[in-house]
TIDRENVEX-205019 format. One record per atom (N, C-alpha, C): x, z, y. Coordinates in Angstrom, 2 decimals. Layout:
REC:X:Z:Y
...
END
This chain:
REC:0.85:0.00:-1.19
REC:0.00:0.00:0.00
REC:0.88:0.00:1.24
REC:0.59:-0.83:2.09
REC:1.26:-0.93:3.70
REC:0.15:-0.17:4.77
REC:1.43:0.42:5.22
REC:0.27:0.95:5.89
REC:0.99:0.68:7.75
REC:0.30:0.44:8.50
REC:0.96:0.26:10.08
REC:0.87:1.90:10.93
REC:1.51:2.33:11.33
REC:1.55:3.69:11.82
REC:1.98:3.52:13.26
REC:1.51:4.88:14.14
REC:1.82:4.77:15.47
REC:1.22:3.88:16.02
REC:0.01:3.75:15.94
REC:-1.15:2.76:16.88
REC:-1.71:3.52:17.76
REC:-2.01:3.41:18.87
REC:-3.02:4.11:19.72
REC:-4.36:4.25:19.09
REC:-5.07:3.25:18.57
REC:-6.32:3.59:18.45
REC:-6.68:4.07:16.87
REC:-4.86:4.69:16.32
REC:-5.11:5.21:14.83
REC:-5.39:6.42:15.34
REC:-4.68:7.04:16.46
REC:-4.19:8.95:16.14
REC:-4.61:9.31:17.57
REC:-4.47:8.20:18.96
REC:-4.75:8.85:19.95
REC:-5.46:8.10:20.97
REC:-6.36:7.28:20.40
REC:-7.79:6.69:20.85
REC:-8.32:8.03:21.30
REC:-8.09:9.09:21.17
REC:-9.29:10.11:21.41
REC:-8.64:10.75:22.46
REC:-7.53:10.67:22.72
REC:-6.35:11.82:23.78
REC:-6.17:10.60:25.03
REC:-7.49:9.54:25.27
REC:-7.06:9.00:26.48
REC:-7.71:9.20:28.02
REC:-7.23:10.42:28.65
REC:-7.43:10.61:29.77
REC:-8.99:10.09:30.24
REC:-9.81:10.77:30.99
REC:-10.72:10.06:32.06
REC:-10.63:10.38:33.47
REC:-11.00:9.32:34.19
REC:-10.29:9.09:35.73
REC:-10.85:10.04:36.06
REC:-11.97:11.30:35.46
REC:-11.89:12.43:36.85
REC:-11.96:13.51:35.91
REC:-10.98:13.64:34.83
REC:-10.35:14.96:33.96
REC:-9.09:14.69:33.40
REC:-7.88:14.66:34.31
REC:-6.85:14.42:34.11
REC:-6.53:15.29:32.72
REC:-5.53:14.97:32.50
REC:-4.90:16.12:31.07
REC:-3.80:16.60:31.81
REC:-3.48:17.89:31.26
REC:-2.73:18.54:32.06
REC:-1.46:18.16:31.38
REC:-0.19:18.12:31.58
REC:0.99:18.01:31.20
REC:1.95:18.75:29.83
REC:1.79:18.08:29.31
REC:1.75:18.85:27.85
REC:3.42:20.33:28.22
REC:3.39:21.27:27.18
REC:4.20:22.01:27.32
REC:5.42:21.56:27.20
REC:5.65:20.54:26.17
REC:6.89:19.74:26.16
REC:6.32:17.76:25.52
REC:7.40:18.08:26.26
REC:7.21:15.85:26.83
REC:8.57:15.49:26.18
REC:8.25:14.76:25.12
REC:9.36:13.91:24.70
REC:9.33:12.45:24.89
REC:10.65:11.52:25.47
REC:10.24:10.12:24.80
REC:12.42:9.49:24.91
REC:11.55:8.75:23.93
REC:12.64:7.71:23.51
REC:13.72:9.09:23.12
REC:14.12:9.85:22.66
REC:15.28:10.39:22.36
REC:16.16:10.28:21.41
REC:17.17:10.33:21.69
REC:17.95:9.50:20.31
REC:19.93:10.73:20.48
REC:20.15:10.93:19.35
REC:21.39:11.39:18.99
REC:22.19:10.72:17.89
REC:23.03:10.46:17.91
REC:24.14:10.09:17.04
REC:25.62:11.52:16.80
REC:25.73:11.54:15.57
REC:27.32:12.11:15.43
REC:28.53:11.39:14.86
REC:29.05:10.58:15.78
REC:29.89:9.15:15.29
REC:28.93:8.06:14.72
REC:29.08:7.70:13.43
REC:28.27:6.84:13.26
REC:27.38:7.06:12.76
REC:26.79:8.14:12.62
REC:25.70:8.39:12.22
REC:24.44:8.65:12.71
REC:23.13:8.25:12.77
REC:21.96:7.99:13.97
REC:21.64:8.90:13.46
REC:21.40:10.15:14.27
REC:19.87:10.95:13.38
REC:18.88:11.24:14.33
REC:18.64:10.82:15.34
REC:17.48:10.47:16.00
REC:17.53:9.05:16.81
REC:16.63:8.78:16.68
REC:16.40:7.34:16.75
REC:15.02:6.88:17.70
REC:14.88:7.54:19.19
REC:14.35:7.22:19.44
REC:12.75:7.84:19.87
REC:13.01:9.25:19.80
REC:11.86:10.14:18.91
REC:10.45:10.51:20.39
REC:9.56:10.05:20.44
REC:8.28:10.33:21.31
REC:7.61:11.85:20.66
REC:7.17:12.57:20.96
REC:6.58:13.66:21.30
REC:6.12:14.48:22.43
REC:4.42:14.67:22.14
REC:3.80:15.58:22.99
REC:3.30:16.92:22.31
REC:3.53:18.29:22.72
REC:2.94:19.49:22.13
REC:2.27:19.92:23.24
REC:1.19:20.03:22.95
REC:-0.13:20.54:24.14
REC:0.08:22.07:24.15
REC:-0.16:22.48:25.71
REC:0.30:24.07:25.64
REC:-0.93:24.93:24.47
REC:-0.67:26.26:24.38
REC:-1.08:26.85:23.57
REC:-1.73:26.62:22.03
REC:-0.88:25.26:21.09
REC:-0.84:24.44:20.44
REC:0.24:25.01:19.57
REC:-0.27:24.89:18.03
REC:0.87:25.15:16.91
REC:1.54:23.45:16.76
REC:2.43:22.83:16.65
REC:2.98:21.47:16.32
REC:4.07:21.90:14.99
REC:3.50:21.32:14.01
REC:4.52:21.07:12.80
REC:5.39:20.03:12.96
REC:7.11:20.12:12.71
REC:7.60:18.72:12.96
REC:8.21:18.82:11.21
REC:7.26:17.42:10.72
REC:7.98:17.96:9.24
REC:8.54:16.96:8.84
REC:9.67:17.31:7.99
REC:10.77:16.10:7.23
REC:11.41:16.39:6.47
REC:12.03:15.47:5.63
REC:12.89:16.15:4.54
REC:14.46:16.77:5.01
REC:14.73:17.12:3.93
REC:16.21:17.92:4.76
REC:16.95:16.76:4.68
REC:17.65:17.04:6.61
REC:18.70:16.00:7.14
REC:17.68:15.34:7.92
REC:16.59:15.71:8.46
REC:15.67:14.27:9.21
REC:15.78:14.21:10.70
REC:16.62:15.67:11.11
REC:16.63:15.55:12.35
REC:15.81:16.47:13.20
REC:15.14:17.35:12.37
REC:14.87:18.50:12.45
REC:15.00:19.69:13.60
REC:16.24:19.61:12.90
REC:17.13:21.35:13.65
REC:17.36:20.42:14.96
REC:18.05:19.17:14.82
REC:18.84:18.54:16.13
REC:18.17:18.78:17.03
REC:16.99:17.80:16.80
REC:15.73:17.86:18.02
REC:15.43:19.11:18.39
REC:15.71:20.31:17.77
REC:14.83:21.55:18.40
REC:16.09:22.10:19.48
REC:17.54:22.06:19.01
REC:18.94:22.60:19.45
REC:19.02:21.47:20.96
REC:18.03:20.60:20.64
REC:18.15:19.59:22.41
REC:17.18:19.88:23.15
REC:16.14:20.32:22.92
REC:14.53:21.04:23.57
REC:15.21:22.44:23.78
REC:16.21:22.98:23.07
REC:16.77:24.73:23.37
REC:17.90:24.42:24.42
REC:18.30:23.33:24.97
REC:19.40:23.32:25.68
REC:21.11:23.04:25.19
REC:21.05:23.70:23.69
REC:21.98:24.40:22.70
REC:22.59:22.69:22.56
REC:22.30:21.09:22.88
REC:23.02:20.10:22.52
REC:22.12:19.03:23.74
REC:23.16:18.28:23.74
REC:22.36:17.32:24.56
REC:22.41:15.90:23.62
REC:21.34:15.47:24.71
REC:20.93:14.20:23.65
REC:21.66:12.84:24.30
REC:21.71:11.77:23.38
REC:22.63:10.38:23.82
REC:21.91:9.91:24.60
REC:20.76:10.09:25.06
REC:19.55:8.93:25.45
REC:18.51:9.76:25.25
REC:17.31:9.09:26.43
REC:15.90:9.45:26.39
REC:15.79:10.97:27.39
REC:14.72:11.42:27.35
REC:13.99:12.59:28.17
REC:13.34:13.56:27.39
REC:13.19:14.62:27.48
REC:12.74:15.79:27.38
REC:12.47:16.73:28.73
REC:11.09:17.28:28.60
REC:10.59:18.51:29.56
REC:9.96:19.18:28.48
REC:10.07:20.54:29.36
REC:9.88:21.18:28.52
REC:9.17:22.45:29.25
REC:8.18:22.83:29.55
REC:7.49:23.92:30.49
REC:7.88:22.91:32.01
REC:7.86:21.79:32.02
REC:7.83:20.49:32.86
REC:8.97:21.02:34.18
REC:10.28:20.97:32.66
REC:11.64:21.20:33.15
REC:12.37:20.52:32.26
REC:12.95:19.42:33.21
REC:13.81:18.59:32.23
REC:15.19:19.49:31.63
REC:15.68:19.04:30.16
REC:16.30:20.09:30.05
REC:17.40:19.59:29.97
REC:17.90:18.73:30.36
REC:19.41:17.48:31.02
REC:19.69:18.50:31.80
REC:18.42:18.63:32.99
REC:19.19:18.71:34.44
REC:18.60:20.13:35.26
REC:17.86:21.27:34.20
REC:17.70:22.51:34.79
REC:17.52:23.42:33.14
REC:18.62:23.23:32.91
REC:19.37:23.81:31.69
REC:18.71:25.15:31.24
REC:19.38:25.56:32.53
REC:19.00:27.05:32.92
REC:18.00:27.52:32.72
REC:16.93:27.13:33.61
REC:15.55:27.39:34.10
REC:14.84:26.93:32.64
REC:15.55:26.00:32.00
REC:14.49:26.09:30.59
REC:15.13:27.38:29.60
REC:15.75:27.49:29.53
REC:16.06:28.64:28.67
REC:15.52:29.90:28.82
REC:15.12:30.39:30.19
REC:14.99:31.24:31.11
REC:13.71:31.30:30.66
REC:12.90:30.01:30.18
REC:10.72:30.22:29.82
REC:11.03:29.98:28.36
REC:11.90:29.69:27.61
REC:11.23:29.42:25.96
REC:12.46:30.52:25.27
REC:11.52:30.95:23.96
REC:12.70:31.08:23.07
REC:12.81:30.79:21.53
REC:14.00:31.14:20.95
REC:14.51:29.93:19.75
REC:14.52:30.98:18.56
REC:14.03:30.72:17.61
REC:14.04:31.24:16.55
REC:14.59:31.00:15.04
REC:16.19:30.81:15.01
REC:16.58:29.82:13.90
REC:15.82:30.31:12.36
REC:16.81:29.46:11.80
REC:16.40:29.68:9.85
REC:16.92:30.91:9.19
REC:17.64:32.02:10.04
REC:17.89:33.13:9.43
REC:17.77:34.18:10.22
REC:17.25:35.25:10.03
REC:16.94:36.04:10.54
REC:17.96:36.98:12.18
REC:18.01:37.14:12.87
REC:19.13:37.64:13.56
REC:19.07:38.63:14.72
REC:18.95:39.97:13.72
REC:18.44:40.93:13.66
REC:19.64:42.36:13.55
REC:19.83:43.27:14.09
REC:21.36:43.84:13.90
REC:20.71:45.07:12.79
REC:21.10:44.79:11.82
REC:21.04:45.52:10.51
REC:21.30:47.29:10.65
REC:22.75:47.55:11.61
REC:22.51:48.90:11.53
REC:21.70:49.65:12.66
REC:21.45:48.72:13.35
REC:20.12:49.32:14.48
REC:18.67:49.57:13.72
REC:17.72:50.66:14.40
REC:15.90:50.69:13.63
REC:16.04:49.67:14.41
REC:14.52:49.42:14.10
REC:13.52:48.55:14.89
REC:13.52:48.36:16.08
REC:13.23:50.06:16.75
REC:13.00:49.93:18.09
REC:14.08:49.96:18.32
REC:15.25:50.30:18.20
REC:16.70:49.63:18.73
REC:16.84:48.34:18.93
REC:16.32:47.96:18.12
REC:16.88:46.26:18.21
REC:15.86:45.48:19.44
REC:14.83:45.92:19.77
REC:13.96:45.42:19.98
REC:14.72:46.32:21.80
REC:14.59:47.30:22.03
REC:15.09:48.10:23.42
REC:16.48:47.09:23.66
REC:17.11:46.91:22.88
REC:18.19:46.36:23.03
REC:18.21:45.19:23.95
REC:17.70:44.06:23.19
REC:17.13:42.99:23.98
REC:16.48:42.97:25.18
REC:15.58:43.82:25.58
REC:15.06:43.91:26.54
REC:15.69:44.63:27.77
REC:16.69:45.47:27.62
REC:17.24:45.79:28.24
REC:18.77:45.08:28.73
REC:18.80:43.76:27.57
REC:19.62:42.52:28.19
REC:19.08:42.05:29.09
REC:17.77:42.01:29.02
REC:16.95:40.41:29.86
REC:17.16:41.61:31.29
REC:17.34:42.82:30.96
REC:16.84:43.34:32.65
REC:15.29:43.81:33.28
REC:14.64:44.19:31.82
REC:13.41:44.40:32.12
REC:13.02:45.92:31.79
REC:11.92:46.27:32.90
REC:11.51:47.57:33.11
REC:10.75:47.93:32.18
REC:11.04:49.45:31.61
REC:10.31:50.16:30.61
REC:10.80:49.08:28.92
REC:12.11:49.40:29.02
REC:12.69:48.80:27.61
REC:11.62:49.73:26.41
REC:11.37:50.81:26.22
REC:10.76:51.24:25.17
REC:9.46:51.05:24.87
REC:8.60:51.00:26.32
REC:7.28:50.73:26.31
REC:7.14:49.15:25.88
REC:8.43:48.68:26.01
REC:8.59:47.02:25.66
REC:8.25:47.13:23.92
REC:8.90:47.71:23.34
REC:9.44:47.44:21.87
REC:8.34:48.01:21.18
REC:7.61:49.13:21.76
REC:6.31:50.11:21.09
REC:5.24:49.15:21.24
REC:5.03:48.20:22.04
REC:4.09:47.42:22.10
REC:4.38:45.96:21.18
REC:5.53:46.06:20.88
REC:6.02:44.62:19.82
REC:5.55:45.06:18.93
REC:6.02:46.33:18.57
REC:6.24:46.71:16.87
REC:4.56:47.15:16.72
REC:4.32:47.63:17.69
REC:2.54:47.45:17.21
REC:1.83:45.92:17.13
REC:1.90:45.34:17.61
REC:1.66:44.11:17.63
REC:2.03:43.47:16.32
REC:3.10:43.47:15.56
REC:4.03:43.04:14.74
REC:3.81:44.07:13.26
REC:2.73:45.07:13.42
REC:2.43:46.19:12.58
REC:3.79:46.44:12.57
REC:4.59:46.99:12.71
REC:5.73:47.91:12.20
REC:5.73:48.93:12.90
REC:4.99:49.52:13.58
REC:5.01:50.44:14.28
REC:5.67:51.71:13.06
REC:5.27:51.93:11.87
REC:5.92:53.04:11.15
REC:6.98:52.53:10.79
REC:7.30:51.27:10.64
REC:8.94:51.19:9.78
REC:9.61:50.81:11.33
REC:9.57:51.40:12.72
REC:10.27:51.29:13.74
REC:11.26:51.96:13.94
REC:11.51:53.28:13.25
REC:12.30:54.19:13.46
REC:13.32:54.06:12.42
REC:12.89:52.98:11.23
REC:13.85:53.17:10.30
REC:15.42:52.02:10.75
REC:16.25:52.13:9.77
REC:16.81:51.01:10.23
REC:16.92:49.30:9.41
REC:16.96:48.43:10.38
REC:16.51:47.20:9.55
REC:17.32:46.22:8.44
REC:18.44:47.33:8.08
REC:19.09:47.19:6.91
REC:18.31:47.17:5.52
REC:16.80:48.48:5.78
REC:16.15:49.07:4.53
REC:14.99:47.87:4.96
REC:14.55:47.24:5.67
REC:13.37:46.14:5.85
REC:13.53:45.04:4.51
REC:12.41:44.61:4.17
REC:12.10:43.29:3.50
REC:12.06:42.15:4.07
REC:12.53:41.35:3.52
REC:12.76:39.80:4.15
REC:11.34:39.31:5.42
REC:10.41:40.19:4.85
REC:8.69:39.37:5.85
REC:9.22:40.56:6.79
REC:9.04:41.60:6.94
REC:9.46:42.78:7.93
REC:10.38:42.58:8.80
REC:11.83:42.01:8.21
REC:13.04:41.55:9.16
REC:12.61:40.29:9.98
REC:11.94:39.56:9.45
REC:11.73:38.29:9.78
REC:10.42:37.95:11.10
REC:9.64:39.05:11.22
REC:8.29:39.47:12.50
REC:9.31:40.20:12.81
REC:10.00:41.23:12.90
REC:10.53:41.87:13.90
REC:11.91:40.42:14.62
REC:12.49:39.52:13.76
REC:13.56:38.74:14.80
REC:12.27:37.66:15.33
REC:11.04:37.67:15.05
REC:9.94:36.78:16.20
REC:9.69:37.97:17.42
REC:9.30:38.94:16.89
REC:8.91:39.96:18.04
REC:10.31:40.37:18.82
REC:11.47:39.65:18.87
REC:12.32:40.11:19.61
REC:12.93:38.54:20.62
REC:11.80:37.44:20.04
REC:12.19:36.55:20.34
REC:11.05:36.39:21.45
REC:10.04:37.39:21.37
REC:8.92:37.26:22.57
REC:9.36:38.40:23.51
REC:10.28:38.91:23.62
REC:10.75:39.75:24.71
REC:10.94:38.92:25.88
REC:9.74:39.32:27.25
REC:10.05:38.25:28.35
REC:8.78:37.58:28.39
REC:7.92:37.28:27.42
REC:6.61:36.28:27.25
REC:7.00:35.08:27.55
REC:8.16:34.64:26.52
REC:8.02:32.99:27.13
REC:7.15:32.00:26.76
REC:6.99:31.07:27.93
REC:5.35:30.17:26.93
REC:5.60:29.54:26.30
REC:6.90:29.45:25.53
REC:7.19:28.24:24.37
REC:7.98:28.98:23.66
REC:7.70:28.78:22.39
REC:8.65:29.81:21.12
REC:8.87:28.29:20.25
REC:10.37:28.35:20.01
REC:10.79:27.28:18.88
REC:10.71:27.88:17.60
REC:10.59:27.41:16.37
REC:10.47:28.15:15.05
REC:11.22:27.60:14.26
REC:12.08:27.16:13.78
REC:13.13:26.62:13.09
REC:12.94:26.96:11.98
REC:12.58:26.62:11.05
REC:12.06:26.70:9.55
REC:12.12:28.62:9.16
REC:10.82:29.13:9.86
REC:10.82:30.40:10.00
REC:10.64:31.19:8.61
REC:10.25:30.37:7.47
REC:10.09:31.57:6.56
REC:11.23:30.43:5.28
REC:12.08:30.07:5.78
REC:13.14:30.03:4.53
REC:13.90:30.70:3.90
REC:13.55:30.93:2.27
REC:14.03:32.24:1.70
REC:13.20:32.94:1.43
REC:11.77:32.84:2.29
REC:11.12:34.61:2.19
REC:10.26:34.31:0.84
REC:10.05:35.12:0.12
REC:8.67:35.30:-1.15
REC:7.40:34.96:-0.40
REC:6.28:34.86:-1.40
REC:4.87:34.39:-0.80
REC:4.76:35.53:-0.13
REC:4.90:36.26:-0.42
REC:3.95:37.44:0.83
REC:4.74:37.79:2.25
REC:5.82:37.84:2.05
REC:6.48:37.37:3.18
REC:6.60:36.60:4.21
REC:5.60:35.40:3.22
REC:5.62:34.05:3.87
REC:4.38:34.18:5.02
REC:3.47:34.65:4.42
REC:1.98:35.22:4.57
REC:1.73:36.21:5.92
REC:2.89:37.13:5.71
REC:3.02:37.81:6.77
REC:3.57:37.37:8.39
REC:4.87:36.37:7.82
REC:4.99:34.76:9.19
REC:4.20:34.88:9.72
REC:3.41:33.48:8.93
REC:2.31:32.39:9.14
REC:1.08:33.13:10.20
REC:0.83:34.81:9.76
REC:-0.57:35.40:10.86
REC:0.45:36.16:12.08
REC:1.45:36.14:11.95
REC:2.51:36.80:13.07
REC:2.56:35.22:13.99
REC:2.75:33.98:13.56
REC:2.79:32.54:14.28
REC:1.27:32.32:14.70
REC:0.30:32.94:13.85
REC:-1.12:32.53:14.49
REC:-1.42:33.08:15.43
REC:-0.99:34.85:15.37
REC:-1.49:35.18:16.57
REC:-0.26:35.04:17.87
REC:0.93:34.50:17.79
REC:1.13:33.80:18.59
REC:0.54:33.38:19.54
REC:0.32:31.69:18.82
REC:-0.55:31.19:19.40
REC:-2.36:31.73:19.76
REC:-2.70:32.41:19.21
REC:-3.89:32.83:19.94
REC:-3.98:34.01:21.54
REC:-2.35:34.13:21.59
REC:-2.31:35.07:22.92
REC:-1.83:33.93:23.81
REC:-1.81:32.31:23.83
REC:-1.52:31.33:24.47
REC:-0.27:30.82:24.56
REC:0.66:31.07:23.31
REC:2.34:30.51:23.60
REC:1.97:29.09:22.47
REC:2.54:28.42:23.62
REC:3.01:27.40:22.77
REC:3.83:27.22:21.52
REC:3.83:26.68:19.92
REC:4.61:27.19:19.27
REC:4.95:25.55:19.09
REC:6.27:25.19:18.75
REC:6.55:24.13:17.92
REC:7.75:24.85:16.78
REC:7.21:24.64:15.79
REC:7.59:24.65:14.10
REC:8.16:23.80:13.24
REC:9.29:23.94:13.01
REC:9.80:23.07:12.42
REC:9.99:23.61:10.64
REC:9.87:22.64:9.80
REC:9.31:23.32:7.87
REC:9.63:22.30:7.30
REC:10.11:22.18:5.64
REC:9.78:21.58:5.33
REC:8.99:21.71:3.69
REC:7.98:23.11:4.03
REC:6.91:23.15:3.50
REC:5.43:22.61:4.31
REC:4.63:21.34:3.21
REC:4.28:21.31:3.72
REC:2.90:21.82:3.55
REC:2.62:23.41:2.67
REC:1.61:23.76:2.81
REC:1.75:24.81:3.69
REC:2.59:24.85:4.44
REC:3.22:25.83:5.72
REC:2.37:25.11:6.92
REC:2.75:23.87:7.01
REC:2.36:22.84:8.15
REC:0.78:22.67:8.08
REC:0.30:22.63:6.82
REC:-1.34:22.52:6.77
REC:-1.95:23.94:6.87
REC:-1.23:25.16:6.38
REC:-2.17:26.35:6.81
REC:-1.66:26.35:8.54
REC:-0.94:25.98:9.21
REC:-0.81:26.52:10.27
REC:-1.09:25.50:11.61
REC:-0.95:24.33:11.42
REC:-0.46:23.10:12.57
REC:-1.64:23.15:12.74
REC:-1.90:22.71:14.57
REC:-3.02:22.10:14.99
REC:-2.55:20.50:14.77
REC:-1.49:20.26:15.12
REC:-1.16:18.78:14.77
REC:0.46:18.72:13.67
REC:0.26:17.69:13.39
REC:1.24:17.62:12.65
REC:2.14:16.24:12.79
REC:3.30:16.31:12.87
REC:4.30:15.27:13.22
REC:5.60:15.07:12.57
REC:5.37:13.78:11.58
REC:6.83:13.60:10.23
REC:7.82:13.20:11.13
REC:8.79:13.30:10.83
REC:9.80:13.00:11.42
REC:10.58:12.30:10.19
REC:11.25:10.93:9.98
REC:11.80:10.13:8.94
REC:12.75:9.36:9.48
REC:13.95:9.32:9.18
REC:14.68:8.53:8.94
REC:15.15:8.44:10.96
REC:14.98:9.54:11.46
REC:15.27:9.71:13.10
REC:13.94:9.55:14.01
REC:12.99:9.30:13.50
REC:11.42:8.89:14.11
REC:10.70:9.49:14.02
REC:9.48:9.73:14.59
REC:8.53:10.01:14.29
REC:7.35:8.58:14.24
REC:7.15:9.13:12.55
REC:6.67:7.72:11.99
REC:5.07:7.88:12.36
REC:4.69:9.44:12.54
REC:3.27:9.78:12.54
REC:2.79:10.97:12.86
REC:1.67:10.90:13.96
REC:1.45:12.11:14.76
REC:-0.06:12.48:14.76
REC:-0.69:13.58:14.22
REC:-2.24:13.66:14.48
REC:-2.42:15.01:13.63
REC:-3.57:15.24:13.81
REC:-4.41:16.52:13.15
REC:-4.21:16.23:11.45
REC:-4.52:17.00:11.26
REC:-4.64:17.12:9.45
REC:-5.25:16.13:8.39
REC:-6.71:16.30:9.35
REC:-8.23:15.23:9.36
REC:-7.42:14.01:9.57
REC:-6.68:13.50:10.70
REC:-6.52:12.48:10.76
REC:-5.04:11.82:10.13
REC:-4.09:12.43:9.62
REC:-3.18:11.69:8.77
REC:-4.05:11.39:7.54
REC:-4.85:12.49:6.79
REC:-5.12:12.55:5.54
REC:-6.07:10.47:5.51
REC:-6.44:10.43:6.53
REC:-7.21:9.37:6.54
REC:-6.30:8.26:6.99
REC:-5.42:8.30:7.11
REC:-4.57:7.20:6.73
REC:-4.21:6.80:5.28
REC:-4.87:7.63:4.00
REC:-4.82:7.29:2.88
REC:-6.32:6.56:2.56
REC:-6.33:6.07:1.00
REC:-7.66:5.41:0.96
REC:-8.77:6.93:0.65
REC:-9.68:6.46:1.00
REC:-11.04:7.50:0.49
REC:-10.45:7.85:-0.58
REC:-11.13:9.28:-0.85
REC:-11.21:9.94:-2.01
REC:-11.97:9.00:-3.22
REC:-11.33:8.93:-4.34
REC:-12.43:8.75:-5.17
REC:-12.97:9.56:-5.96
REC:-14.34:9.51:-6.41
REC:-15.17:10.57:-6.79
REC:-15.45:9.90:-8.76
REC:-14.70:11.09:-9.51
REC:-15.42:10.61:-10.60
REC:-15.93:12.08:-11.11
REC:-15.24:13.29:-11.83
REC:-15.89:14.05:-11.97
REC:-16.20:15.18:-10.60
REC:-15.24:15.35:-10.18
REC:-14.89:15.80:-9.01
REC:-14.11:15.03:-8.02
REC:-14.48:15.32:-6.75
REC:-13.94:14.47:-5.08
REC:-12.46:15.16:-4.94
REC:-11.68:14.49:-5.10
REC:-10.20:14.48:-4.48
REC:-9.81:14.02:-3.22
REC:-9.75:14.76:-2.22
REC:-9.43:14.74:-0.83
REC:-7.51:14.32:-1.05
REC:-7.04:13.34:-0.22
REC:-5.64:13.59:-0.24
REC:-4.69:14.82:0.36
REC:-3.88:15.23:0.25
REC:-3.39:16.69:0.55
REC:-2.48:16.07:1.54
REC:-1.51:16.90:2.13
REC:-0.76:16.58:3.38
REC:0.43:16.23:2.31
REC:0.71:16.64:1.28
REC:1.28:15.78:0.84
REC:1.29:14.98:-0.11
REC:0.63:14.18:-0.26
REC:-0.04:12.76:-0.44
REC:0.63:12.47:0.23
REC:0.32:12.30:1.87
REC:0.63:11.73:3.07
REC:1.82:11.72:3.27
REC:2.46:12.65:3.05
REC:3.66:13.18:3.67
REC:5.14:11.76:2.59
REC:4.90:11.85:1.23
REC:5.01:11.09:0.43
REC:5.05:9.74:0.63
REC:3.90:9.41:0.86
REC:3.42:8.06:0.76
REC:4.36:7.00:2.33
REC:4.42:7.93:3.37
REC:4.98:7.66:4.50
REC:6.67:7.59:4.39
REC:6.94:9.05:3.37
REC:8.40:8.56:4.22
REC:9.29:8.13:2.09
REC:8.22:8.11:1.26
REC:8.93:8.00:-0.02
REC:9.36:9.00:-0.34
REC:8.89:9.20:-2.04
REC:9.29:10.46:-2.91
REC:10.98:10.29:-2.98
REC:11.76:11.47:-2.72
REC:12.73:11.75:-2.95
REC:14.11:11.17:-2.30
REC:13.95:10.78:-1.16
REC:14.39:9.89:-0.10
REC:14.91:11.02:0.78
REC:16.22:10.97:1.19
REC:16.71:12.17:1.68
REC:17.96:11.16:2.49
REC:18.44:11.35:3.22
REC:19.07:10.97:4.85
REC:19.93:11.98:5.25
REC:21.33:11.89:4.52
REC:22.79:12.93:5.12
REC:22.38:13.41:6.28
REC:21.22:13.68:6.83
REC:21.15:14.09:8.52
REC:21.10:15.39:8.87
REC:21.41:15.57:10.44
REC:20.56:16.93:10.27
REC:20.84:16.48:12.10
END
């Protein structure tokens, strides 16, 4: 099956402006971006919009370009080509000032082991320079349920426990954009579980999240949209509802088989197709 991807009137016939309800400026604006490391392309060009207070999955196989794209939206690399804003601050040319509204959350936890909780958490906050460091961290760790394992230290924590407390130390400041860099790699299901409603309610107190996984029943319990990233591109961008329908109808014989995200995910970039990238 061929399929044509990236059409306007496949994924965003519905996201086109009317002359007297502008859309407001998404939280981060990507276009054309592209990186190379010698000869090697691993972005190629890459368009993206994440609407503020919006979960965005960017999913791909390992090496797709992933981490790059998020380490050029964090400031942490610059790109060969193309634009990025980001809290509608380009991040070329006010470096600063973007770092200053988002924050980054890599693939391992980074968290100071012989500090408790609320150490680690006072700590930080009393980097950034902000008033009432403790009333800061008592209100994370409640937020974050750890309010009883706060006092301990986060040497004795479980992988889901260590892992909400280095998000709840990554919202010190309220920035409106949190990066997620493949946030639950490593952790057990319940661990995972514990993430995924720590990233929901995230986003339900209004931060923008973009997520980067490459689970993709991570991306379907959590994404409002979802966006593959293959081979340096993004080959395909839309809601759940609407990739899945880039496959054919379900067919119905004893029971209706809906295609899963990955069906999709498959069918787009090929089973077992992997790209030295990162």
């Amino acid at each position: 099956m061929t399929l044509t991807l990236r059409q306007p009137s496949m994924l965003t016939g519905m996201d086109i402006p009317s002359a007297t309800q502008p859309t407001p400026e998404p939280a981060i604006h990507v276009r054309g971006l592209e990186k190379s490391y010698k000869d090697l392309r691993v972005l190629r060009g890459v368009d993206l919009d994440v609407a503020r207070g919006s979960i965005v999955a960017l999913l791909g196989s390992n090496g797709a370009g992933k981490t790059t794209m998020v380490r050029i939206l964090a400031t942490l690399l610059r790109a060969d080509a193309g634009t990025a804003r980001v809290n509608s601050l380009d991040v070329a040319t006010r470096a600063a000032d973007v770092r200053a509204s988002i924050s980054l959350t890599g693939q391992f936890a980074a968290v100071d082991e012989i500090l408790t909780g609320r150490e680690n958490l006072v700590l930080i906050a009393r980097l950034r320079h902000l008033k009432d460091p403790g009333g800061i961290a008592d209100d994370l760790l409640a937020r974050f349920s750890l309010t009883e394992a706060g006092g301990r230290r986060v040497g004795t924590y479980s992988g889901g426990m260590r892992r909400r407390l280095d998000i709840a130390m990554s919202l010190i400041g309220n920035p409106p954009v949190v990066f997620l860099d493949e946030p639950t790699t490593g952790l057990d299901p319940q661990a995972r579980l514990e993430v995924w409603q720590a990233v929901r309610e995230l986003a339900a107190g209004g931060t923008t999240v973009l997520l980067t996984t490459q689970y993709l029943d991570e991306a379907e319990q959590l994404a409002d949209r979802i966006a593959i990233l293959h081979e340096g591109r993004i080959v395909v961008d839309g809601t759940l509802g609407e990739l899945r329908r880039l496959l054919p109808p379900a067919t119905v014989e004893y029971v209706e088989k809906q295609p899963t995200l990955e069906d999709v995910f498959l069918t787009l970039v090929g089973a077992g197709t992997e790209q030295g990238q990162r």
